[in-house]
FIDO-761191 format. One record per residue: x, y, z of N, C-alpha, C in turn. Coordinates in steps of 0.2 Angstrom, whole numbers, plus 2048, in hexadecimal, padded with zeros to 3 digits. Layout:
N
{{X, Y, Z}, {X, Y, Z}, {X, Y, Z}},
...
***
This chain:
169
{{340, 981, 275}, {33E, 97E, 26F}, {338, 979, 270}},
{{337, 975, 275}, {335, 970, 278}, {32E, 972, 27A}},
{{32D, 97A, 27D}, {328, 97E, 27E}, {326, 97F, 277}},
{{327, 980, 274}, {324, 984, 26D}, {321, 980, 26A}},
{{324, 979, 26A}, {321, 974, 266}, {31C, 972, 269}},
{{31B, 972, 26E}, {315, 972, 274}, {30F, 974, 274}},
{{310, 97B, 273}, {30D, 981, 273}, {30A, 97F, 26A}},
{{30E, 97E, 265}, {30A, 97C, 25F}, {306, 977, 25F}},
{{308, 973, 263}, {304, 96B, 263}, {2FF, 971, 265}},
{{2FD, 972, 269}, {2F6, 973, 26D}, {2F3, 978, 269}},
{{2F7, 97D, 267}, {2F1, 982, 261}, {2EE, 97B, 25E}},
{{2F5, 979, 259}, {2F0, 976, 253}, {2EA, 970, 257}},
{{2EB, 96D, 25C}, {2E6, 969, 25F}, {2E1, 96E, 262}},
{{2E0, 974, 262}, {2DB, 979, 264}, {2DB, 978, 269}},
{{2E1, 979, 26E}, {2E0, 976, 276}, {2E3, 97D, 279}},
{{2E7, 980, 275}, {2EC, 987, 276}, {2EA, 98D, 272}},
{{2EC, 992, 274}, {2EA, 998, 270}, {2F4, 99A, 26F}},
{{2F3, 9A2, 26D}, {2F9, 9A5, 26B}, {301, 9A7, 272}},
{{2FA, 9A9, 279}, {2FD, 9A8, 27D}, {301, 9A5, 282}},
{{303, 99F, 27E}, {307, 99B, 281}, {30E, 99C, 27C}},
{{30E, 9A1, 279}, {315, 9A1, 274}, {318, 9A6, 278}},
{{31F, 9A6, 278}, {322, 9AB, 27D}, {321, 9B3, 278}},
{{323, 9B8, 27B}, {322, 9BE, 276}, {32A, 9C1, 272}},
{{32E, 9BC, 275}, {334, 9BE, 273}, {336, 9BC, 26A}},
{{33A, 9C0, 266}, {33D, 9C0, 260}, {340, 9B8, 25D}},
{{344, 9B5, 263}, {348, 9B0, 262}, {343, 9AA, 261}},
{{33F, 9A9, 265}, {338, 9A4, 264}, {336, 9A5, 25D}},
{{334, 9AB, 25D}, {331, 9AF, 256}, {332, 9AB, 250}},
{{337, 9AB, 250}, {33B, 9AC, 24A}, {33E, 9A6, 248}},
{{341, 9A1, 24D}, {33F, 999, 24B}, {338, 996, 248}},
{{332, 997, 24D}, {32F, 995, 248}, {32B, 999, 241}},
{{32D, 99B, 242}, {32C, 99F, 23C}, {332, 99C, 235}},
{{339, 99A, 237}, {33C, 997, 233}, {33A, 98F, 232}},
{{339, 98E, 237}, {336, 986, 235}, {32F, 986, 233}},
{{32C, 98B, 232}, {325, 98C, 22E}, {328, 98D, 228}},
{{32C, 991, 225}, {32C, 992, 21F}, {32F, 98C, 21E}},
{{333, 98A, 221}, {337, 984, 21A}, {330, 97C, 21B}},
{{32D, 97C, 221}, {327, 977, 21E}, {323, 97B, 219}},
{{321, 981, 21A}, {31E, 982, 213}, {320, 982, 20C}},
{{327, 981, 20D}, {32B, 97F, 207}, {32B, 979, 204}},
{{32A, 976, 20B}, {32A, 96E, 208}, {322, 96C, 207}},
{{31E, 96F, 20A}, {318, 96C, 204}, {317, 970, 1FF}},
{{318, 974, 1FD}, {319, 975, 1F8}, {31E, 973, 1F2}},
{{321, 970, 1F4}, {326, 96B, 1F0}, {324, 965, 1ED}},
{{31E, 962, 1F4}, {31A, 95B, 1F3}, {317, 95E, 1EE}},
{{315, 963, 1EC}, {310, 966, 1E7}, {313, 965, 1E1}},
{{318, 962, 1E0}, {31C, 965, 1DA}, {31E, 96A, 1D6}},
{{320, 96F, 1DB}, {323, 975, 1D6}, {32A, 974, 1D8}},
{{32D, 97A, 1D4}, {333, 97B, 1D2}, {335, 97F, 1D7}},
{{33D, 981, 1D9}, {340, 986, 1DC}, {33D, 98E, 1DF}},
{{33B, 990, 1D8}, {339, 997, 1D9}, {331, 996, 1D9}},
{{32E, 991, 1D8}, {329, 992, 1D7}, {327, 990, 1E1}},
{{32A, 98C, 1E2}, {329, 98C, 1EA}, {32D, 991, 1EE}},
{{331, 997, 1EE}, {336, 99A, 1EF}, {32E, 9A0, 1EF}},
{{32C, 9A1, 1E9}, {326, 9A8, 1EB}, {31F, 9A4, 1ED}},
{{31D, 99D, 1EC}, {318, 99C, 1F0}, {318, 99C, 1F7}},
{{31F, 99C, 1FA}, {31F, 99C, 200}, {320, 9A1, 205}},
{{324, 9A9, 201}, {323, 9AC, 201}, {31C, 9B1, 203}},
{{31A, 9B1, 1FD}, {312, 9B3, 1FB}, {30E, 9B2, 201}},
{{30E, 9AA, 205}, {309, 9A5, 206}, {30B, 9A7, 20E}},
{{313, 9A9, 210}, {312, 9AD, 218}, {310, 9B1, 218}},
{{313, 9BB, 212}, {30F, 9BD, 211}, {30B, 9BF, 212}},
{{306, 9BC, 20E}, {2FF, 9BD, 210}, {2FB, 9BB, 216}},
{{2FF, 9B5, 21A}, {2F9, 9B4, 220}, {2FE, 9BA, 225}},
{{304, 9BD, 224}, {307, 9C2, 229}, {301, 9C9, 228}},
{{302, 9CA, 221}, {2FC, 9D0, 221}, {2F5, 9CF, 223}},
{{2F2, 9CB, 224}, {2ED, 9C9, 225}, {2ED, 9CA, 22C}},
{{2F1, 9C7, 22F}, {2F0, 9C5, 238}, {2F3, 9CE, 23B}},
{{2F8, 9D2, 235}, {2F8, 9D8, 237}, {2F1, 9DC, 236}},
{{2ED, 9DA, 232}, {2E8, 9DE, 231}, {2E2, 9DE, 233}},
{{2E2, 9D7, 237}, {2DC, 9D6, 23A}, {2DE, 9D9, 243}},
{{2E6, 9D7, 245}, {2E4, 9D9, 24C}, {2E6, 9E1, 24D}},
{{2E7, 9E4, 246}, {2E8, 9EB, 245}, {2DF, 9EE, 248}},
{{2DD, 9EB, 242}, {2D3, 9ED, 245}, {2D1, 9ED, 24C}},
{{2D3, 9E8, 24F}, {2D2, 9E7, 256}, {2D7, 9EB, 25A}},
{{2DC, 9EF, 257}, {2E1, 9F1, 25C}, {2E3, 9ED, 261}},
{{2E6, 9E6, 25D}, {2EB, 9E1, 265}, {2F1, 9E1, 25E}},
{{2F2, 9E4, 25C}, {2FB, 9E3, 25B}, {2FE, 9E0, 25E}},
{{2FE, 9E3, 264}, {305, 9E0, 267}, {304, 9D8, 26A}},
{{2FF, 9D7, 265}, {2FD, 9CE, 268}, {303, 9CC, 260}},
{{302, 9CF, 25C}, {303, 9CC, 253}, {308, 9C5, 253}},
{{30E, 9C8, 259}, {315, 9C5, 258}, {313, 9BB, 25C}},
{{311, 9BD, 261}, {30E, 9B6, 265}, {307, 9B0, 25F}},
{{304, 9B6, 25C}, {2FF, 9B5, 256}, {302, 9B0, 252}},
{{304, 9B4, 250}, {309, 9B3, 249}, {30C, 9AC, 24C}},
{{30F, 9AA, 250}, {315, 9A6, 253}, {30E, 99F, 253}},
{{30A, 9A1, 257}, {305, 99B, 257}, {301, 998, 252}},
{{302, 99D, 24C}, {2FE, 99B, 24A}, {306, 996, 242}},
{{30B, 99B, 243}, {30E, 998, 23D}, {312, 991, 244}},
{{313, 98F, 249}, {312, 98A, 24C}, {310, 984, 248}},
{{308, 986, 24A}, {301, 980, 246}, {302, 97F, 241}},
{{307, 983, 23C}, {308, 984, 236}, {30B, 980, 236}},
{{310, 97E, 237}, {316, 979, 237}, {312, 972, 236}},
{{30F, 970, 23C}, {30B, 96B, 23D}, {307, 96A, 237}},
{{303, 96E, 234}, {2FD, 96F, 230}, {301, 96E, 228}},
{{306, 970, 228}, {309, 96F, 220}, {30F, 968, 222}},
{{310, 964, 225}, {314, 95F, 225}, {30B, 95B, 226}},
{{307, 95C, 228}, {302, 955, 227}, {301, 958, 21F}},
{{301, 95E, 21C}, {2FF, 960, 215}, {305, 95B, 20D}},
{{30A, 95A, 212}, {311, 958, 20E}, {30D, 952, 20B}},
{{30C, 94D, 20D}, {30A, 947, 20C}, {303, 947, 206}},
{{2FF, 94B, 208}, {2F9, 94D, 203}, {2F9, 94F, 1FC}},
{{2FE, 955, 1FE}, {301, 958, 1F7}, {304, 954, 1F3}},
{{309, 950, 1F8}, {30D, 94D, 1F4}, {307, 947, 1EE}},
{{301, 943, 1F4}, {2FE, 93E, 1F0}, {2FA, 941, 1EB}},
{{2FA, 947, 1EB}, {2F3, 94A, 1E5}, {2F8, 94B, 1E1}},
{{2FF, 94D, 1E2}, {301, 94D, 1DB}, {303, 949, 1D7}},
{{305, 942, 1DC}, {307, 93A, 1D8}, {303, 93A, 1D5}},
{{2FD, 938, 1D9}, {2F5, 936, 1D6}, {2F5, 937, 1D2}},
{{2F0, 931, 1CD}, {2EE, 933, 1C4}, {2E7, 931, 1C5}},
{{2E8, 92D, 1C9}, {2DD, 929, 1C7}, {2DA, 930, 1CB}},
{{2D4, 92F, 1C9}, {2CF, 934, 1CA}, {2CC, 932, 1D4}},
{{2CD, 92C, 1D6}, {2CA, 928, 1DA}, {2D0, 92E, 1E0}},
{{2D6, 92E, 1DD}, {2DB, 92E, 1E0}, {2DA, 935, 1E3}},
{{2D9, 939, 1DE}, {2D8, 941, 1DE}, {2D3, 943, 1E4}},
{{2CE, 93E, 1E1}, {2C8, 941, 1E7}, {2CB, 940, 1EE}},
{{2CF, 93C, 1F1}, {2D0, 93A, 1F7}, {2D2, 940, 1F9}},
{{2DA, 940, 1F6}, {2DE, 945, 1F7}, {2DB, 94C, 1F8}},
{{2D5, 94F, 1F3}, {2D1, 953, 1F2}, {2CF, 955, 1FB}},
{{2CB, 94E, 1FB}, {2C8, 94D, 202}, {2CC, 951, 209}},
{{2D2, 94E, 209}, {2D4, 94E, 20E}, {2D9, 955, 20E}},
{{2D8, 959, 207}, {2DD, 960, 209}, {2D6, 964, 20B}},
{{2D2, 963, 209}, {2CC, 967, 20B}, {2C9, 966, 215}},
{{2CD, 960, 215}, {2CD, 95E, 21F}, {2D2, 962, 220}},
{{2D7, 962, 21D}, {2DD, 966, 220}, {2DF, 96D, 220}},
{{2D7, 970, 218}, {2D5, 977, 21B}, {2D1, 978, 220}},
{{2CD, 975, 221}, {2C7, 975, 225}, {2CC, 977, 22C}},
{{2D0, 971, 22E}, {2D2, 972, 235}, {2D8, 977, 236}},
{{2DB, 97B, 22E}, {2DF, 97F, 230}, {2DB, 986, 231}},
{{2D3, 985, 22F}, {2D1, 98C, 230}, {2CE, 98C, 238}},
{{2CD, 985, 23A}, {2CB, 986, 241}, {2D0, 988, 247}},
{{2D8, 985, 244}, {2DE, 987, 247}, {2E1, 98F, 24A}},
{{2DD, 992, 242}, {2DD, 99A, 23F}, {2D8, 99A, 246}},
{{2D0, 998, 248}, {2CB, 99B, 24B}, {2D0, 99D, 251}},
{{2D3, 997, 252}, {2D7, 995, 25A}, {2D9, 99D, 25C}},
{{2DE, 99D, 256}, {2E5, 9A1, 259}, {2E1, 9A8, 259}},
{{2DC, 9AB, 253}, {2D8, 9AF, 254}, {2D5, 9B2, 259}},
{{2D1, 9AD, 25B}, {2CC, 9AC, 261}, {2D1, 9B0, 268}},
{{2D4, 9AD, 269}, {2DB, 9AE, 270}, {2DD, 9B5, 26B}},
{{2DE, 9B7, 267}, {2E2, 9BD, 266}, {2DD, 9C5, 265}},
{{2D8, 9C1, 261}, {2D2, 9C9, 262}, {2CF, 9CA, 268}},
{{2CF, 9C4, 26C}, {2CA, 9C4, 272}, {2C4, 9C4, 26E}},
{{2C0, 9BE, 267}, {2BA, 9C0, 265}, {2B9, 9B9, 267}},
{{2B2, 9B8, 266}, {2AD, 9B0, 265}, {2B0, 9AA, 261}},
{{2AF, 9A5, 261}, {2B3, 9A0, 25E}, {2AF, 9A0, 257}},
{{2A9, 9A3, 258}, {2A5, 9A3, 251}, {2A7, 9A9, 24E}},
{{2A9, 9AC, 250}, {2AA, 9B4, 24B}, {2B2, 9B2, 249}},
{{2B6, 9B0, 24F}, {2BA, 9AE, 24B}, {2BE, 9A8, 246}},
{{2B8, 9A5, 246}, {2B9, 99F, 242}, {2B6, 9A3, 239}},
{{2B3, 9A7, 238}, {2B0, 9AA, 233}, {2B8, 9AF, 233}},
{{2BA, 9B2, 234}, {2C2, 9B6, 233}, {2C5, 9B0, 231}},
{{2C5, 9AB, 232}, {2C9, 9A5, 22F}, {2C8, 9A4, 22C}},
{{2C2, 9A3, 227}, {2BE, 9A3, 222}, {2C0, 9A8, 21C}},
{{2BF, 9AE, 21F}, {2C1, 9B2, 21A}, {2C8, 9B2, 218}},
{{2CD, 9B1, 21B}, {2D3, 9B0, 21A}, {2D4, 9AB, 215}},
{{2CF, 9A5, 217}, {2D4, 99E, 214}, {2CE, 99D, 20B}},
{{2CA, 9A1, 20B}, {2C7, 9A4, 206}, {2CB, 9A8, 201}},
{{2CF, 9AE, 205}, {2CF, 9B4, 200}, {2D8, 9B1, 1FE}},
{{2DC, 9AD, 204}, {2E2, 9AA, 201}, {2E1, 9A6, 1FC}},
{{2DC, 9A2, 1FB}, {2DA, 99C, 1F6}, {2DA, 99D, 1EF}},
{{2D4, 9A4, 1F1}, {2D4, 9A9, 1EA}, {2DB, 9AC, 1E8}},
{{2DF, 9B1, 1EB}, {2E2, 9B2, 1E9}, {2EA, 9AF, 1E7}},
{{2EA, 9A8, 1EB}, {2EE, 9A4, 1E9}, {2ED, 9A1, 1E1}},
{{2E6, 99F, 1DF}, {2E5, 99C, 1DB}, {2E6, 9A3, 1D4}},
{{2E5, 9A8, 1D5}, {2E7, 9AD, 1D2}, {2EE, 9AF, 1CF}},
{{2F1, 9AE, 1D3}, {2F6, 9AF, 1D3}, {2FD, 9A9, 1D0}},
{{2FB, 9A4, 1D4}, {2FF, 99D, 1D3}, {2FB, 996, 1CF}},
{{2F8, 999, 1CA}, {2F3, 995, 1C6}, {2F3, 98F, 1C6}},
{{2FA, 98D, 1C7}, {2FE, 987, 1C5}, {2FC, 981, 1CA}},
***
């Protein structure tokens, strides 16, 4: 446990890539549960209700799992997905418990002054989660930090949109 949390600290500080996650199931699947219920919980600070955070969190794995199967499907590294996946929903954990406190203050918030801040600083917290995205990227396609940083891009792009499509609210 103690390794993994390790391994995450350094993805998300962009000191580590994917390969430092072990390849086995049991790793796997921890943090992949302690990803989903942080994703729960910012989304809670968000103020939604049961089901509404029950499919947003849903949805919001989902689609970065298809994504990361469809990207390193192109490359042909599959068999990286599972160690990918682990690194990256890791940083995740990390990246939505600094997001808890944000969500929560844009939704108290009522001044305008207040909004920008909170504005400010989720727009840092995407910034640094698309560069977290380049990290685990980078180490899993075997590409350039700049090619991979634009696949970040298009991810944190196309989930935006279709988040906002989808969950208006």
């Amino acid at each position: 446990m103690k390794a993994i949390a390790r391994a995450s600290w350094d993805v998300f500080t962009l000191r580590g890539g994917p390969q430092a996650f072990p390849r086995e199931w049991a790793p796997f699947t921890l943090v992949v549960a302690v990803y989903l219920v942080s994703d729960a919980v910012s989304f809670l600070a968000q103020g939604l209700g049961a089901t509404a955070i029950a499919e947003e969190t849903t949805f919001d794995f989902g689609l970065q799992v298809l994504y990361f199967v469809l990207v390193l499907a192109a490359k042909f590294n599959l068999p990286r997905l599972r160690q990918s996946l682990a690194a990256w929903f890791g940083a995740g954990v990390i990246l939505n418990l600094l997001a808890t406190p944000v969500n929560l203050g844009a939704f108290l918030s009522k001044a305008d002054w207040a909004q920008e801040f909170w504005f400010v600083l989720t727009c840092l917290l995407i910034a640094w989660s698309m560069a977290v995205m380049a990290q685990v990227l980078r180490y899993a396609l075997e590409i350039g930090l700049a090619f991979s940083l634009i696949v970040a891009a298009v991810y944190t792009f196309a989930s935006t949109v279709v988040f906002i499509g989808l969950f208006p609210g």
